[in-house]
Backbone as XML, in Angstrom:
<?xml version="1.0"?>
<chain id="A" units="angstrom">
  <residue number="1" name="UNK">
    <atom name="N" x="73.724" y="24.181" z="22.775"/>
    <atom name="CA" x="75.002" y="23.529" z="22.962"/>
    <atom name="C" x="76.110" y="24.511" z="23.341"/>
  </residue>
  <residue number="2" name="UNK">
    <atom name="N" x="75.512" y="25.623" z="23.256"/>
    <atom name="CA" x="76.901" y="26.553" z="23.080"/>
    <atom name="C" x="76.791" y="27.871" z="23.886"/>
  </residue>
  <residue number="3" name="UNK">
    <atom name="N" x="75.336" y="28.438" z="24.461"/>
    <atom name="CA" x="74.832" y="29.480" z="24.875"/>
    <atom name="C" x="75.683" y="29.380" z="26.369"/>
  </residue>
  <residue number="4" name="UNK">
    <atom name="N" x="75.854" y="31.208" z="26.922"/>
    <atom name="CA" x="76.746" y="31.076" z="28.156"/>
    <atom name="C" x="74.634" y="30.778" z="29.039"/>
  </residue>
  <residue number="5" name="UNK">
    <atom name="N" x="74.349" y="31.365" z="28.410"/>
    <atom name="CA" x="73.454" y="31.737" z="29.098"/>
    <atom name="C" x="71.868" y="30.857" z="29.499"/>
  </residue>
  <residue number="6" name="UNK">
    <atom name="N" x="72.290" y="29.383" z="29.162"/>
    <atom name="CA" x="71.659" y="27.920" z="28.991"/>
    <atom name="C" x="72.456" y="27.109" z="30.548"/>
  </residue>
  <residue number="7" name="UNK">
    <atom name="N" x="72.020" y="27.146" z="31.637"/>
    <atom name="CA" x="72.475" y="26.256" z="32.263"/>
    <atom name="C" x="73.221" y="24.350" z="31.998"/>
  </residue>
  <residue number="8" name="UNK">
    <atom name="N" x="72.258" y="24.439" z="30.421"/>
    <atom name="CA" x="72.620" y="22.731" z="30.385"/>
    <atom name="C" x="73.728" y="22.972" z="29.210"/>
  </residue>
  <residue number="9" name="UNK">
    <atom name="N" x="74.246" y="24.217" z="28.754"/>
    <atom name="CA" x="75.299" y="24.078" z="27.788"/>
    <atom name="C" x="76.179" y="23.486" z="27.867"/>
  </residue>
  <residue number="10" name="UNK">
    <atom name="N" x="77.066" y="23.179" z="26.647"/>
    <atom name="CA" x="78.180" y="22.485" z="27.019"/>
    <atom name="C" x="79.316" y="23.395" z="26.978"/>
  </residue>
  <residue number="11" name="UNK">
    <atom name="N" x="78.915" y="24.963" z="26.653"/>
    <atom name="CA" x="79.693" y="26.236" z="26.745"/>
    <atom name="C" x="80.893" y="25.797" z="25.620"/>
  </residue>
  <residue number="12" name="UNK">
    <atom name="N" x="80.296" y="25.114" z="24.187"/>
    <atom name="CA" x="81.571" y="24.649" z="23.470"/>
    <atom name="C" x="81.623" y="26.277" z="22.667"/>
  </residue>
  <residue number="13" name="UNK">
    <atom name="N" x="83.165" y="26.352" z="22.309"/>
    <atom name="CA" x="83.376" y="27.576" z="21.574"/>
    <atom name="C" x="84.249" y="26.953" z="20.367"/>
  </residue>
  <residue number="14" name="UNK">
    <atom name="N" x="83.254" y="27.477" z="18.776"/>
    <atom name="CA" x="84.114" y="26.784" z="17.923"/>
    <atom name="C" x="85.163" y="27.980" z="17.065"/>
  </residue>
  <residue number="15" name="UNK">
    <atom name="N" x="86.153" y="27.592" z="16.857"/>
    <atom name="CA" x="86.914" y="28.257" z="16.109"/>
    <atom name="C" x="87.121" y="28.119" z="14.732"/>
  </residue>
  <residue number="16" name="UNK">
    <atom name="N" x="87.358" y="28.904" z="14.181"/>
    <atom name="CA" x="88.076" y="28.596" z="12.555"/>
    <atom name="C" x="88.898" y="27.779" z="12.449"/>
  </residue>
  <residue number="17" name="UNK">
    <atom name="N" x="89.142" y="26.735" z="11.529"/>
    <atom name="CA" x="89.819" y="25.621" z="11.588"/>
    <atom name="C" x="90.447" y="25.441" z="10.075"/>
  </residue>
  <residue number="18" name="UNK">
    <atom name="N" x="91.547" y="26.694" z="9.562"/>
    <atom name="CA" x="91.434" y="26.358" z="8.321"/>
    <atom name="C" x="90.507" y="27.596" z="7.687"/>
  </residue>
  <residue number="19" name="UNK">
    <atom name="N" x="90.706" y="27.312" z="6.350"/>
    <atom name="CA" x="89.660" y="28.687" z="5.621"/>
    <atom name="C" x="88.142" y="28.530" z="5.845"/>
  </residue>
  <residue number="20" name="UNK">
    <atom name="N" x="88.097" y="27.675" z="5.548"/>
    <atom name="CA" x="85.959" y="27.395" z="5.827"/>
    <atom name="C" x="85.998" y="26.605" z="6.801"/>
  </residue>
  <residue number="21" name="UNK">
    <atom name="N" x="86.807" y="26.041" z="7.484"/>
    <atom name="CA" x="86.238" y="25.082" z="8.524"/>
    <atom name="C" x="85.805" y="25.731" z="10.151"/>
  </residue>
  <residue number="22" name="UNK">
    <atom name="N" x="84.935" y="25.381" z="10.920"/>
    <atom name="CA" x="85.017" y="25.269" z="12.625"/>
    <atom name="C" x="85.117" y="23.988" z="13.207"/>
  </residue>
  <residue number="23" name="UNK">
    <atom name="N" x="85.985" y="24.251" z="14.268"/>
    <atom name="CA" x="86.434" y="23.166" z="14.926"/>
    <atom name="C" x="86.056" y="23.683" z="16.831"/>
  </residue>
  <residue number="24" name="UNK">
    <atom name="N" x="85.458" y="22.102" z="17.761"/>
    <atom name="CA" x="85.575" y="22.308" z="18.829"/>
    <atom name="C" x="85.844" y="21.054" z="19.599"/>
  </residue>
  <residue number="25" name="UNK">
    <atom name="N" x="86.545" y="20.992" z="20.904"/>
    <atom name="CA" x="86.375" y="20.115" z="21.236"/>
    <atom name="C" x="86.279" y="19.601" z="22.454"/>
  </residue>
  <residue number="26" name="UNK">
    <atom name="N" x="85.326" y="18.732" z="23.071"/>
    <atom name="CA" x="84.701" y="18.296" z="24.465"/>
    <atom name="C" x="85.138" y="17.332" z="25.100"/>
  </residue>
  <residue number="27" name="UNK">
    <atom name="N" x="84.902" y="16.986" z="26.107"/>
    <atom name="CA" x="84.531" y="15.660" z="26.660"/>
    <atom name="C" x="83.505" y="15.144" z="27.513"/>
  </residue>
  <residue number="28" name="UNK">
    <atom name="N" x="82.385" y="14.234" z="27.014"/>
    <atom name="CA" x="81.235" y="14.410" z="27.218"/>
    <atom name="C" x="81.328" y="13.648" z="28.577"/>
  </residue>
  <residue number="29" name="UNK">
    <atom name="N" x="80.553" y="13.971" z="29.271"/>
    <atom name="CA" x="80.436" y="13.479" z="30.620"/>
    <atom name="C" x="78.903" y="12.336" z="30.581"/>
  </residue>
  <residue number="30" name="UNK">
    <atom name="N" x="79.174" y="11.857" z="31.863"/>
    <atom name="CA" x="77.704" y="11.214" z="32.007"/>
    <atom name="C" x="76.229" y="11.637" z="31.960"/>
  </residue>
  <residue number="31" name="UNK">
    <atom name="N" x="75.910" y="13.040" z="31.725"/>
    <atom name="CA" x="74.995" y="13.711" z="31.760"/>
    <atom name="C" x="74.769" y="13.384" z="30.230"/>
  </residue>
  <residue number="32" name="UNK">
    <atom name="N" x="75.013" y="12.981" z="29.362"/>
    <atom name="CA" x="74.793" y="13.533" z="28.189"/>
    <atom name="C" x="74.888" y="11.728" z="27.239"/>
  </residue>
  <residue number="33" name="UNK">
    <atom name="N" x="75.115" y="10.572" z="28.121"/>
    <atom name="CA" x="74.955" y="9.572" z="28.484"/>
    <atom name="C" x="73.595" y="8.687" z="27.918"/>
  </residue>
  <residue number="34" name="UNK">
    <atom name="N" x="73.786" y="8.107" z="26.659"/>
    <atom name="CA" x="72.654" y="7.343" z="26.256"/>
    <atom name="C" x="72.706" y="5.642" z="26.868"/>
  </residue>
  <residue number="35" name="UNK">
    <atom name="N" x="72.952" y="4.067" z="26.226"/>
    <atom name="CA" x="73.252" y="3.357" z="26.695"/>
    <atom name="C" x="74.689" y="3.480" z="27.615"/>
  </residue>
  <residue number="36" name="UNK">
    <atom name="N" x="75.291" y="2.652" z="28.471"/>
    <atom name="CA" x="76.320" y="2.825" z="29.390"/>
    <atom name="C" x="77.609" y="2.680" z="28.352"/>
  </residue>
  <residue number="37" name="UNK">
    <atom name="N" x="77.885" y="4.154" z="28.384"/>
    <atom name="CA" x="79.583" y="4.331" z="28.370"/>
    <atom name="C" x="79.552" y="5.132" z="26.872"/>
  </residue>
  <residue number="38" name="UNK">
    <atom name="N" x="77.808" y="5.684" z="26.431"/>
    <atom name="CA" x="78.004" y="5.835" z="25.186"/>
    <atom name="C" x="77.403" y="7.149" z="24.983"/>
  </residue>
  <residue number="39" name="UNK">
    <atom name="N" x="78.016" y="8.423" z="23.924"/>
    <atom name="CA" x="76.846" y="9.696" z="24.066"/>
    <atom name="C" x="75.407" y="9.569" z="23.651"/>
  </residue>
  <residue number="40" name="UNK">
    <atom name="N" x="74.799" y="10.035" z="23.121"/>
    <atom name="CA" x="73.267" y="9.446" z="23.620"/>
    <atom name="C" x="73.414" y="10.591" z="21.664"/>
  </residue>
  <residue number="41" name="UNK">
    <atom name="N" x="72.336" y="9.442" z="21.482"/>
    <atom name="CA" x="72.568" y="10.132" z="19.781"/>
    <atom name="C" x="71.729" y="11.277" z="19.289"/>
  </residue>
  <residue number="42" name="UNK">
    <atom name="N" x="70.632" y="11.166" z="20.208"/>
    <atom name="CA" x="70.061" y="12.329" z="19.800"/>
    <atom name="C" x="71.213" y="14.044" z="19.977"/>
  </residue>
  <residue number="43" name="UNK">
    <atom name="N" x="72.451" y="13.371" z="21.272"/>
    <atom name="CA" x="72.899" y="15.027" z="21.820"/>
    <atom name="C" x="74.121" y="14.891" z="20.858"/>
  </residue>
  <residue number="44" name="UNK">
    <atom name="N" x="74.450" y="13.558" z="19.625"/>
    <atom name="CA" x="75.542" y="13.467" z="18.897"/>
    <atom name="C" x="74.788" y="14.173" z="17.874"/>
  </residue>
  <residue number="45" name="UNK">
    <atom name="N" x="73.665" y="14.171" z="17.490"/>
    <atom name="CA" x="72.932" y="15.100" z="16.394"/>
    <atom name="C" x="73.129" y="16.741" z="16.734"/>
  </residue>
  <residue number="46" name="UNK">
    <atom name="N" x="72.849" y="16.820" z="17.337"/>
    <atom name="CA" x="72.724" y="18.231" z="18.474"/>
    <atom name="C" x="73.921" y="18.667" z="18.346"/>
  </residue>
  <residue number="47" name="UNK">
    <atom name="N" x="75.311" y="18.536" z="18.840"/>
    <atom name="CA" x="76.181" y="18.566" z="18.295"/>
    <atom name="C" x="76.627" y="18.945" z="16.986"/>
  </residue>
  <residue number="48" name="UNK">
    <atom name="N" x="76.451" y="18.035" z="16.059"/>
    <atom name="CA" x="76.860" y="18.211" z="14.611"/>
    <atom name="C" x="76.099" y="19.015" z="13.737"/>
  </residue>
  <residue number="49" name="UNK">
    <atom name="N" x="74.384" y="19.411" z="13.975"/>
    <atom name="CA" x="74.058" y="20.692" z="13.825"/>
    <atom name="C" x="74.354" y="21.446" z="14.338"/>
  </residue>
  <residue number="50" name="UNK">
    <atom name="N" x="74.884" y="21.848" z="15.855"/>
    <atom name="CA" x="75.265" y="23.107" z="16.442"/>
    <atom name="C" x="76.369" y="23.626" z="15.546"/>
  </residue>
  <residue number="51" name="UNK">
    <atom name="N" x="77.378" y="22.565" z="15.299"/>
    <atom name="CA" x="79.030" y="22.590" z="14.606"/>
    <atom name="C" x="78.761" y="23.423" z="13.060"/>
  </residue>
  <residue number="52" name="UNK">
    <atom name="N" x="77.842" y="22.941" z="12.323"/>
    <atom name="CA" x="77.468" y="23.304" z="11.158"/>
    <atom name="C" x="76.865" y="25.089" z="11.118"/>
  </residue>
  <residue number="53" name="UNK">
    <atom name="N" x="75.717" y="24.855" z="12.149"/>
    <atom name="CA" x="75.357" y="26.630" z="12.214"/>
    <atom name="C" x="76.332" y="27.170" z="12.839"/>
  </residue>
  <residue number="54" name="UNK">
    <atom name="N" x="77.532" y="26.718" z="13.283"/>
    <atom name="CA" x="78.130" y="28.205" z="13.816"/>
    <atom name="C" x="79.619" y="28.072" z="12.759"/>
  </residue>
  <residue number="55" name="UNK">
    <atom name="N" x="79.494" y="27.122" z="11.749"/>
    <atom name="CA" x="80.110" y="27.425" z="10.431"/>
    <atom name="C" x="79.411" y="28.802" z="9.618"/>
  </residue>
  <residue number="56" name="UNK">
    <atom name="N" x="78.213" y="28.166" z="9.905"/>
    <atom name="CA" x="77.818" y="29.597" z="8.565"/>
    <atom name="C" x="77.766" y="30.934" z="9.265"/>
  </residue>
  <residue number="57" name="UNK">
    <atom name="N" x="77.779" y="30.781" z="11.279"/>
    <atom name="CA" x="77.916" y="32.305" z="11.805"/>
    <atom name="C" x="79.335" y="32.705" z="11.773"/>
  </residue>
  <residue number="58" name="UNK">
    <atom name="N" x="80.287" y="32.075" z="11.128"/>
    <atom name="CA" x="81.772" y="32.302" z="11.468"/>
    <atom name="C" x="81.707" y="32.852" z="9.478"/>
  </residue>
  <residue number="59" name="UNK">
    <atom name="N" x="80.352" y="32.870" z="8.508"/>
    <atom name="CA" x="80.582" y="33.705" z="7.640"/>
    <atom name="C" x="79.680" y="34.722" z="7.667"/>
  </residue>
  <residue number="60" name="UNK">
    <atom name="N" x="78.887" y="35.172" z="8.826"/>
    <atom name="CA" x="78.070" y="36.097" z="8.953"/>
    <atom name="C" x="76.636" y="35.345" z="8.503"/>
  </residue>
  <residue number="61" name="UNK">
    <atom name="N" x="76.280" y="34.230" z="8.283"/>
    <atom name="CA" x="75.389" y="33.626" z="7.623"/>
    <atom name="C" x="73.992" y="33.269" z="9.139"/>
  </residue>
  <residue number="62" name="UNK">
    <atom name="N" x="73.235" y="33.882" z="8.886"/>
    <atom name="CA" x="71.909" y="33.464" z="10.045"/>
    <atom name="C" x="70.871" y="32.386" z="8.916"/>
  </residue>
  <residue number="63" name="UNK">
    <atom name="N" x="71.044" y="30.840" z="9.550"/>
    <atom name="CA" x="70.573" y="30.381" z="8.997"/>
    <atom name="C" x="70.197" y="29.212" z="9.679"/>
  </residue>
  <residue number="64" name="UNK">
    <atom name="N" x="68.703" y="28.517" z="9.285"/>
    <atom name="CA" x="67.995" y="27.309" z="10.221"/>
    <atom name="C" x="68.167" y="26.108" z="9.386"/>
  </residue>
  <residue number="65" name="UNK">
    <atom name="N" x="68.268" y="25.004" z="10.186"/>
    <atom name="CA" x="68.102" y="23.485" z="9.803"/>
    <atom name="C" x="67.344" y="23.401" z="8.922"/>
  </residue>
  <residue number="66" name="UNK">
    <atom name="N" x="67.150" y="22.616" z="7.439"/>
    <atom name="CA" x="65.953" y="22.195" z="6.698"/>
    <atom name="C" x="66.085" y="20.814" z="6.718"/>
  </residue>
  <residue number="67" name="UNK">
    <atom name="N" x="67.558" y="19.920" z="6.253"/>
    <atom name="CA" x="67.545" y="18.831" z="6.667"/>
    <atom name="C" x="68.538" y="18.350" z="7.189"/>
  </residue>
  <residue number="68" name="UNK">
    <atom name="N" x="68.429" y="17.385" z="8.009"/>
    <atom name="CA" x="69.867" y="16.744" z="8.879"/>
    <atom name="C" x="70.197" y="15.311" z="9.101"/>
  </residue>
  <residue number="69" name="UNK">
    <atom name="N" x="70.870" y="14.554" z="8.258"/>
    <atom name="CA" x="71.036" y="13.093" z="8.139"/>
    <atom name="C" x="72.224" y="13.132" z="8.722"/>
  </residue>
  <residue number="70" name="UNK">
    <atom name="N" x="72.200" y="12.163" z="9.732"/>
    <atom name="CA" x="73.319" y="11.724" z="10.712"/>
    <atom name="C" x="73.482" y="10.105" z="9.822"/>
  </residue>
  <residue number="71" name="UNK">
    <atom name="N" x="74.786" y="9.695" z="10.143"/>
    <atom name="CA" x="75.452" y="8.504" z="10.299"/>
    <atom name="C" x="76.272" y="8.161" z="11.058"/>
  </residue>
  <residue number="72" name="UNK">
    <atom name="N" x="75.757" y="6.883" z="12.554"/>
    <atom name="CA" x="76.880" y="6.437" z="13.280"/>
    <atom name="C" x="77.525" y="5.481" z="12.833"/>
  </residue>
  <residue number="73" name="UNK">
    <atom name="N" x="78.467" y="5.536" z="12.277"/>
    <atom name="CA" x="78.935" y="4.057" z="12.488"/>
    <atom name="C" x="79.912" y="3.515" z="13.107"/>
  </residue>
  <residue number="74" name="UNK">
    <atom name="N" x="80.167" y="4.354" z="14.053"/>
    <atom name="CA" x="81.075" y="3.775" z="15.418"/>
    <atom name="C" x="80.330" y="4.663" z="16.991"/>
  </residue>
  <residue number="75" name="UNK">
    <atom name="N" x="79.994" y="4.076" z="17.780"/>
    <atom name="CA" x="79.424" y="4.699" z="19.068"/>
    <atom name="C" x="80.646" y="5.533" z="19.443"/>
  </residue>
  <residue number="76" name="UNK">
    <atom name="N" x="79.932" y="6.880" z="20.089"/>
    <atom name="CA" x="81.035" y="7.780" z="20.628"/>
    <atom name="C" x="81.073" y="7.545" z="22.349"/>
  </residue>
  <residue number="77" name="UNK">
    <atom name="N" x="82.473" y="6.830" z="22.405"/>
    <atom name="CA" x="82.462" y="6.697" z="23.969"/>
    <atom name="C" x="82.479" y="7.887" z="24.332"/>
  </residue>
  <residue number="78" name="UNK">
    <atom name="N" x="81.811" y="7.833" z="26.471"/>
    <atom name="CA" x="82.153" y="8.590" z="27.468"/>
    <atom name="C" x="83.489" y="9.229" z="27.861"/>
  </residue>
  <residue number="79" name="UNK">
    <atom name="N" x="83.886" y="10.251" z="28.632"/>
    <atom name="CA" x="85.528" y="10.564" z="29.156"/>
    <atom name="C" x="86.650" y="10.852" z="28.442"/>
  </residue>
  <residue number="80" name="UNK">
    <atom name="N" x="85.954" y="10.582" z="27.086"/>
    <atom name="CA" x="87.315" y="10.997" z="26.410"/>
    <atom name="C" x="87.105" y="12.610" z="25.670"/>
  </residue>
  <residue number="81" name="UNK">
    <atom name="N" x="88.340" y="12.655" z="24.666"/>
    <atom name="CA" x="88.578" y="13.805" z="24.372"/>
    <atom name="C" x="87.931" y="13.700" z="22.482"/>
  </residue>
  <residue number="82" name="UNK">
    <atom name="N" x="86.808" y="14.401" z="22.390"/>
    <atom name="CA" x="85.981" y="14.293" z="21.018"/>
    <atom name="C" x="86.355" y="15.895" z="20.187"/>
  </residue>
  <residue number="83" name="UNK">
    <atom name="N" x="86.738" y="15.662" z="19.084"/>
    <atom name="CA" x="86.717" y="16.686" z="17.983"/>
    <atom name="C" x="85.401" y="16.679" z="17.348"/>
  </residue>
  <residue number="84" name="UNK">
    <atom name="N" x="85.232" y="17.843" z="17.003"/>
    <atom name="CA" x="83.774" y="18.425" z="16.912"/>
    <atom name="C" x="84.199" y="19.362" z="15.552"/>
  </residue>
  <residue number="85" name="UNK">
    <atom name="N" x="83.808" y="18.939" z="14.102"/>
    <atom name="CA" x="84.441" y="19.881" z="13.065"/>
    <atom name="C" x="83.391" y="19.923" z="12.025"/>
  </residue>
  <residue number="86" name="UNK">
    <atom name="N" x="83.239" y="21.558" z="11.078"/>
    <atom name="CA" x="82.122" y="21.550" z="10.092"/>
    <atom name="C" x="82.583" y="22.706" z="9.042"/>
  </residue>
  <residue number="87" name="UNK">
    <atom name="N" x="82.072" y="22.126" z="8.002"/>
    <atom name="CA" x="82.615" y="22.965" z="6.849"/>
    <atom name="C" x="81.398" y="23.243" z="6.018"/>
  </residue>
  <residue number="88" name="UNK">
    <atom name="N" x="81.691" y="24.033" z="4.907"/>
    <atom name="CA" x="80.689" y="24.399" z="3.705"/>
    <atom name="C" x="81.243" y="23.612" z="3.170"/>
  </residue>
  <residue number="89" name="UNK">
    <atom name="N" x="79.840" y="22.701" z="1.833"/>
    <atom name="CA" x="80.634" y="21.834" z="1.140"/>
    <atom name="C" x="79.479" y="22.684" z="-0.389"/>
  </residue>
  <residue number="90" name="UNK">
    <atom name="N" x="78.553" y="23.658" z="0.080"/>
    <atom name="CA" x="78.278" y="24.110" z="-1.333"/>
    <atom name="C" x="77.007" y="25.712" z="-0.586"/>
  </residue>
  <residue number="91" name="UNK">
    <atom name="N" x="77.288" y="26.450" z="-1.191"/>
    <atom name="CA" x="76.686" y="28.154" z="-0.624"/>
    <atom name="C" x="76.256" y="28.800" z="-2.005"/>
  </residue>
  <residue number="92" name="UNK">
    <atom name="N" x="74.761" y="28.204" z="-2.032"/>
    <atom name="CA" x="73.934" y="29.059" z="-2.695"/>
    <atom name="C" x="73.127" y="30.051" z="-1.939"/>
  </residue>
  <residue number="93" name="UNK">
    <atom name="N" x="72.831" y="31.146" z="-1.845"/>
    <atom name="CA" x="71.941" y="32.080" z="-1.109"/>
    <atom name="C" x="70.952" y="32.020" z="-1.531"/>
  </residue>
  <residue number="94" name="UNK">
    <atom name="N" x="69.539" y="31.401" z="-1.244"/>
    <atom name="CA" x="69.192" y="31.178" z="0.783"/>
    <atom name="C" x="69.912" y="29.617" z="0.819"/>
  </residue>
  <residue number="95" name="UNK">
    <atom name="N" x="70.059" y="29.167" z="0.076"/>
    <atom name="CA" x="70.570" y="27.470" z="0.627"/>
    <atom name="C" x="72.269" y="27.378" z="0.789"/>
  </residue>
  <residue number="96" name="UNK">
    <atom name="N" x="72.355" y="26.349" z="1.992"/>
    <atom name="CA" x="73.263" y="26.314" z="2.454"/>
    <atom name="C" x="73.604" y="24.787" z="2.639"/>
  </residue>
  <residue number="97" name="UNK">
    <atom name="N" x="74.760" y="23.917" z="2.004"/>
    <atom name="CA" x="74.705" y="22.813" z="2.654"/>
    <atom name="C" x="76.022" y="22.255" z="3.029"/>
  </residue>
  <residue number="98" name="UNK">
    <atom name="N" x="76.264" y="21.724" z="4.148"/>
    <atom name="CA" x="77.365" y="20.949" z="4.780"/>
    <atom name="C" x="77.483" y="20.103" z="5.152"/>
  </residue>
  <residue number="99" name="UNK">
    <atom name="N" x="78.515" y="19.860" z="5.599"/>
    <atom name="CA" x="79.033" y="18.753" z="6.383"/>
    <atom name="C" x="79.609" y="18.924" z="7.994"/>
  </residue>
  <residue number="100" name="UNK">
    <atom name="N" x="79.620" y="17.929" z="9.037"/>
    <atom name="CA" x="80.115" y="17.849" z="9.924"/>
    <atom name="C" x="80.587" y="16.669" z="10.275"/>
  </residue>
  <residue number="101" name="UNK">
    <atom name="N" x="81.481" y="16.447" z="11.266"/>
    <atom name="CA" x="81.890" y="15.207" z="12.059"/>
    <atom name="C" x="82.421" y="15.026" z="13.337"/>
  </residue>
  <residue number="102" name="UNK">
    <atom name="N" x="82.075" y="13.981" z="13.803"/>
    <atom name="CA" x="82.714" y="14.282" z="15.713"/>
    <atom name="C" x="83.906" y="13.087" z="15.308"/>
  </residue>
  <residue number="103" name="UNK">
    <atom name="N" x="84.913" y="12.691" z="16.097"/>
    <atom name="CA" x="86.302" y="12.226" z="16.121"/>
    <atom name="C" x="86.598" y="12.007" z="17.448"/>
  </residue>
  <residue number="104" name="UNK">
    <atom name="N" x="86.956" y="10.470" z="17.082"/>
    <atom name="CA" x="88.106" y="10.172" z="18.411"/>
    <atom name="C" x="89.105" y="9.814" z="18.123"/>
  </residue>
  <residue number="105" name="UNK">
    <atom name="N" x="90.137" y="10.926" z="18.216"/>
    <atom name="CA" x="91.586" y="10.834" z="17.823"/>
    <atom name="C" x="91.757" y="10.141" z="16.402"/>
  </residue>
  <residue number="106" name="UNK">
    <atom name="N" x="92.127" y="9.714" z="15.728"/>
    <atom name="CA" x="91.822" y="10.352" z="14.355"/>
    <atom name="C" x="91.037" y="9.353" z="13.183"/>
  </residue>
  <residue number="107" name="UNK">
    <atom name="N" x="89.864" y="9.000" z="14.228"/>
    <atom name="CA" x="89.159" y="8.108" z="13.237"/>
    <atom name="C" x="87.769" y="8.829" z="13.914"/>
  </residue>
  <residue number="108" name="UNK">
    <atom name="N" x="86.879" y="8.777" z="12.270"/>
    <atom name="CA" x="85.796" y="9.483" z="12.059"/>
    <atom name="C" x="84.578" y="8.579" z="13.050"/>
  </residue>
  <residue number="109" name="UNK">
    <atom name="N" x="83.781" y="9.030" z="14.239"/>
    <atom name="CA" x="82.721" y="8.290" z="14.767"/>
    <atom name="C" x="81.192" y="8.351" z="14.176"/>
  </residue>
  <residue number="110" name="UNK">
    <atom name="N" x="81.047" y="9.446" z="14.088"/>
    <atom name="CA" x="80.018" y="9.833" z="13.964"/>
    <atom name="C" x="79.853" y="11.240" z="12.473"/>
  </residue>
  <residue number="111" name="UNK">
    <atom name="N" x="79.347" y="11.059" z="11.405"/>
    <atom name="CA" x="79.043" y="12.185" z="10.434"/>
    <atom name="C" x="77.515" y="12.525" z="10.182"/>
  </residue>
  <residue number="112" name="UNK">
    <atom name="N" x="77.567" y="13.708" z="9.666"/>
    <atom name="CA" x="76.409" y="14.403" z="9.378"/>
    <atom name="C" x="76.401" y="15.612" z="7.743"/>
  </residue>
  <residue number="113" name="UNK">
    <atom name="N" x="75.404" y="15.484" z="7.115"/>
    <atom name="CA" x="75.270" y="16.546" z="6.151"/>
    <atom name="C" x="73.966" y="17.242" z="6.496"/>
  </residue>
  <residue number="114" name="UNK">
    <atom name="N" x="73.618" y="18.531" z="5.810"/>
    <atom name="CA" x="72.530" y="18.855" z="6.232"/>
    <atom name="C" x="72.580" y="20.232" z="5.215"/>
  </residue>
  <residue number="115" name="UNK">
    <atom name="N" x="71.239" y="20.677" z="4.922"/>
    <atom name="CA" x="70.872" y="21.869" z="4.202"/>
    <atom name="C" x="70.321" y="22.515" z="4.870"/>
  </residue>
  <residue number="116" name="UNK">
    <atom name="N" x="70.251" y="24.009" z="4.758"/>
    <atom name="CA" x="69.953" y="24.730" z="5.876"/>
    <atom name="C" x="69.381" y="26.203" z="4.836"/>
  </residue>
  <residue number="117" name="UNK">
    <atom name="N" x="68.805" y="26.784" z="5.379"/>
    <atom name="CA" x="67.709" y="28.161" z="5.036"/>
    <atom name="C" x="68.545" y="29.576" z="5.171"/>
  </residue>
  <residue number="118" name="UNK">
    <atom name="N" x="68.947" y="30.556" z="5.003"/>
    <atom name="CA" x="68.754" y="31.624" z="5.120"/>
    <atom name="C" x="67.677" y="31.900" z="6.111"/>
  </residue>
  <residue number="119" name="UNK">
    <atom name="N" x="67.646" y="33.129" z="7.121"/>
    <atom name="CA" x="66.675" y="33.822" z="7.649"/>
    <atom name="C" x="66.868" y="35.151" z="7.548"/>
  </residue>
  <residue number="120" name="UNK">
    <atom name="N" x="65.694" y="35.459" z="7.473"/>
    <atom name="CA" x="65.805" y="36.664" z="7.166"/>
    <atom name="C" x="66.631" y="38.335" z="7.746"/>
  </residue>
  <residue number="121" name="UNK">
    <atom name="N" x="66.751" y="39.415" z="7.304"/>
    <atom name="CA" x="67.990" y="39.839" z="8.471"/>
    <atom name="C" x="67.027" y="40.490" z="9.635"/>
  </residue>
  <residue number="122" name="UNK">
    <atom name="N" x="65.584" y="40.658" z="9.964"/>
    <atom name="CA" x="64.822" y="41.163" z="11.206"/>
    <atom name="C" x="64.981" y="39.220" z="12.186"/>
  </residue>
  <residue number="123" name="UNK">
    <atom name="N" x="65.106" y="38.561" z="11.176"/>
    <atom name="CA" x="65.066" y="37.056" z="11.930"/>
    <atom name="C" x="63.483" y="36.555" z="11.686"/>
  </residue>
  <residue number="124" name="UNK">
    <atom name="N" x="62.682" y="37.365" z="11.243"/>
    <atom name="CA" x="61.242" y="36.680" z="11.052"/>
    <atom name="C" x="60.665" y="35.743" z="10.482"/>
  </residue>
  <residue number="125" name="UNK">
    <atom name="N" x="61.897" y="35.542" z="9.044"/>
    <atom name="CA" x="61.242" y="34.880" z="8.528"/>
    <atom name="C" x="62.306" y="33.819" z="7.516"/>
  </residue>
  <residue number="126" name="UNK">
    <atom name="N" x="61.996" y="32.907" z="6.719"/>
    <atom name="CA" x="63.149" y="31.897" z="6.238"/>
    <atom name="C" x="62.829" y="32.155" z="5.124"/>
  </residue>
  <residue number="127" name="UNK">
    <atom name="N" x="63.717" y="32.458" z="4.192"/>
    <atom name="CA" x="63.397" y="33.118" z="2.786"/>
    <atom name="C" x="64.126" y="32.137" z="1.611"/>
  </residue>
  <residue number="128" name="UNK">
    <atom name="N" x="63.760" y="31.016" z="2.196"/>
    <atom name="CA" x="63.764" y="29.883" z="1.000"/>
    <atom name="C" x="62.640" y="28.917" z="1.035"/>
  </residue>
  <residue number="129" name="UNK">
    <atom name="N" x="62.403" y="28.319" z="-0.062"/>
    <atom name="CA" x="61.162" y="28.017" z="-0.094"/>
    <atom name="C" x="61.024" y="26.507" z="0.142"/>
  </residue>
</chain>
C-alpha cells in the first residue's frame, strides 16, 4: 500500500497523528473499485492493516499480522477524500494490538482491530507463540 517501489502502490505516507496515533489520507480511484462506486473490501482491509503496521514502525516496532477483524458498516464510496488512522490500544512485547479506521469526513466507514507478532530483529523469525 505504501512501497515507492510497488508499481500498484497507493504511495500513502502516514504521519504521527497525536502521541500514538498515524494518520493518512487518499482518494481511491476506480482501480481499487469493488461493486460500482464502492472500494472493494478486500483493499479496505489492506488499508487498515497497512495503517496499523506502520503505527508500530512509527515506534520502531517490526511486527506481522496474527489477527485482523474488519467491520463495514457503511460502504466506502469512490472520488472522495478518505482518512486513514491507527493507534495502539495495548503493547505487550511480542504482542501487539490495535485499532484502525478509514473516514469520510467525520463519520466512521469502515473499522478494524487486530493483534500482531513481534519479528525478530535479523527478520527471520516471529517470536511469539
Amino acid at each position: 500500500m505504501c512501497g515507492g517501489g510497488n508499481p500498484w502502490s497507493l504511495k500513502l505516507v502516514f504521519e504521527p497523528d497525536g502521541a500514538e496515533d498515524v494518520a493518512a489520507c487518499f482518494v481511491p480511484d476506480e482501480r481499487l473499485q469493488g461493486y460500482g462506486g464502492i472500494l472493494h473490501g478486500g483493499i479496505t482491509a489492506a488499508l487498515l492493516d497497512s495503517a496499523m503496521t506502520h503505527c508500530l514502525f512509527h515506534r520502531g516496532v517490526r511486527a506481522v499480522t496474527a489477527d485482523l477483524r474488519v467491520r463495514y458498516p457503511h460502504p466506502v464510496p469512490m472520488g472522495i477524500r478518505i482518512g486513514l488512522r491507527a493507534w495502539v490500544t495495548e503493547a505487550r512485547a511480542p504482542l501487539y494490538r490495535l485499532k484502525a479506521e478509514l473516514t469520510g469526513g467525520d463519520r466512521v466507514l469502515v473499522w478494524a482491530q487486530a493483534t500482531f507478532c513481534e519479528v525478530s530483529a535479523d527478520g527471520a523469525a516471529i517470536v511469539c507463540s
